[in-house]
C-alpha positions in Angstrom: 155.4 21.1 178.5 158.2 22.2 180.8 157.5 26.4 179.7 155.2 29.0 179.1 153.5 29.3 175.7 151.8 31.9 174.5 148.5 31.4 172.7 149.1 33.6 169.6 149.5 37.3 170.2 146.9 37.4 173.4 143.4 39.0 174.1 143.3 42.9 174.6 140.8 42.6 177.6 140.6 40.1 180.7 139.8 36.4 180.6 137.6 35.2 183.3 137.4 31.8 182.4 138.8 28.8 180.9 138.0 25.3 180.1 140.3 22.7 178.1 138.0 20.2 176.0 139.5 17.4 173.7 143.1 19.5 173.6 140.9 22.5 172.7 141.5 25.7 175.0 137.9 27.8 175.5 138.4 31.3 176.7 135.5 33.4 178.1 135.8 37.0 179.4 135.2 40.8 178.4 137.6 41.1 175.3 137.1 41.8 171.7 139.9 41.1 169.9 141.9 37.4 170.3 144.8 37.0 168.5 143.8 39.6 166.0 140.3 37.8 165.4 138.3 40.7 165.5 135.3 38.3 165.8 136.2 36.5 168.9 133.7 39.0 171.5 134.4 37.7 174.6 134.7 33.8 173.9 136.9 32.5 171.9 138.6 28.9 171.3 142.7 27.7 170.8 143.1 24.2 169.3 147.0 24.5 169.3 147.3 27.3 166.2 145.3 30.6 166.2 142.2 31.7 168.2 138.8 30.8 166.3 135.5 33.0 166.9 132.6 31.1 168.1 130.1 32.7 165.7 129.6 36.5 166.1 130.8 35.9 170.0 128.1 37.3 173.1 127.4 41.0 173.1 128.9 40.8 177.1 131.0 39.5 179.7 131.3 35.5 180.1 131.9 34.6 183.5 132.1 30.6 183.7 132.3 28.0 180.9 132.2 24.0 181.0 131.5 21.5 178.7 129.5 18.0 178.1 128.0 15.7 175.6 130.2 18.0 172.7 129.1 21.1 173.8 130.5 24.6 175.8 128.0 26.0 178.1 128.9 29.8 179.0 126.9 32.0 181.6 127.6 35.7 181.7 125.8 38.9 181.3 125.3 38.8 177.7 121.9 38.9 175.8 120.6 37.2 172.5 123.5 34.9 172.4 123.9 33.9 168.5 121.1 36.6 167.6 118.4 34.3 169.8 116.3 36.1 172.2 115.8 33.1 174.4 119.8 32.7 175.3 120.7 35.6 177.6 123.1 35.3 180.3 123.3 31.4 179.4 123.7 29.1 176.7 124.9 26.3 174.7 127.7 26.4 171.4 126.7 23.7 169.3 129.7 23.7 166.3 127.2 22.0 164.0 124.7 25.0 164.5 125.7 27.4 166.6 124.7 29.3 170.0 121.5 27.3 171.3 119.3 28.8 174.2 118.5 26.6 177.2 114.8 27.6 177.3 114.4 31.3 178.2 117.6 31.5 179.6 117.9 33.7 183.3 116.4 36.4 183.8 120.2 38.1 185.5 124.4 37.3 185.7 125.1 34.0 185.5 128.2 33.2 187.6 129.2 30.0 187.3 128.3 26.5 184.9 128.9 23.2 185.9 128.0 20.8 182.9 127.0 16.8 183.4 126.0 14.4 181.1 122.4 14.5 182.7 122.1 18.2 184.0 123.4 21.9 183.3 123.8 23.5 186.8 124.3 27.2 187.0 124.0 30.0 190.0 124.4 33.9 190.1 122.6 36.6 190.6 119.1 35.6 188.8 116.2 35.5 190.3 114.5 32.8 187.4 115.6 30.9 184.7 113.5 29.6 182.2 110.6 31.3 183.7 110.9 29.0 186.7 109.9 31.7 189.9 111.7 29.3 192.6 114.9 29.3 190.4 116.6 32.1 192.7 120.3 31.8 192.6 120.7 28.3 191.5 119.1 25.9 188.7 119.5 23.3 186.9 118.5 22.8 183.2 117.4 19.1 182.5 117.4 19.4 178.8 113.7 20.8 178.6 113.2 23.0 181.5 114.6 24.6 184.3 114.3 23.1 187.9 115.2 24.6 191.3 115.8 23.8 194.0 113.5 24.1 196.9 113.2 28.2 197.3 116.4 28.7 195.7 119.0 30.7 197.4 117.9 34.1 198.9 119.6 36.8 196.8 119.0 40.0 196.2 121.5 43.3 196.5 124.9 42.8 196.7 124.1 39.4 197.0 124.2 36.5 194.4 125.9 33.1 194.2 129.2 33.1 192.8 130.6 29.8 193.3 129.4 26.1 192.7 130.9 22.4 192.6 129.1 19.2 191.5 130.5 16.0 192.0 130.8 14.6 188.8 132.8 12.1 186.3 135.3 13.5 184.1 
């Protein structure tokens, strides 16, 4: 279009993220409330008429979404995504079923997502994911477990890993 639209009456919090997906708008962030949804906690979706809940939502902040094979990946600071113990500050929507844990998720923040067809790459502040020790700062899910890489990133602190790109084809 040529002008601003707005997407329904808004979010009452901050977004942090967004990711378009087959003309479907994802939004991740701290808010509660989308459009008057009072279900949409902290992720929510827009596919052109009113903002849809993804299940209950995540119980805290999403920081970074992405999206492959018909799925959204979010990482954030959230625990028990979906009510599963296993998908804390990580995991997978599946529309058919629901929030889905990539293993044992990370063990801290997740920052940032970026989703291919053969891997799930995430960074932040954790210092394992999936119960992989090496995973610290980066990882990569490979649809059964978690693999680092080398020794990871040193992190610790302040510090953490807020940014990542991965060449990939859209």
């Amino acid at each position: 279009g040529s002008s601003w639209q707005a997407a329904g009456t808004g979010l009452n919090n901050f977004v942090a993220c967004l990711k378009n997906c087959n003309d479907t708008l994802y939004a991740g962030g701290n808010f509660t409330n989308a459009g008057g949804n009072i279900n949409a906690n902290r992720i929510a979706y827009w596919p052109g008429s009113a903002w849809n809940a993804m299940g209950s939502g995540l119980t805290s902040s999403v920081n970074s979404i992405d999206a492959a094979k018909g799925y959204i990946y979010v990482g954030g600071s959230f625990l028990n995504a979906g009510g599963n113990p296993n998908a804390d500050n990580i995991a997978r929507w599946n529309p058919s079923i629901g929030w889905q844990s990539l293993g044992t998720g990370a063990n801290n923040q997740v920052m940032k997502i970026v989703a291919t067809d053969s891997l799930i790459y995430a960074s932040g502040r954790f210092q394992s994911a999936g119960g992989n020790l090496s995973a610290f700062g980066i990882a990569a899910w490979d649809g059964t477990k978690w693999l680092s890489f080398a020794s990871g990133i040193p992190i610790g602190g302040s510090q953490f890993v807020i940014a990542l790109a991965i060449k990939k084809d859209e």
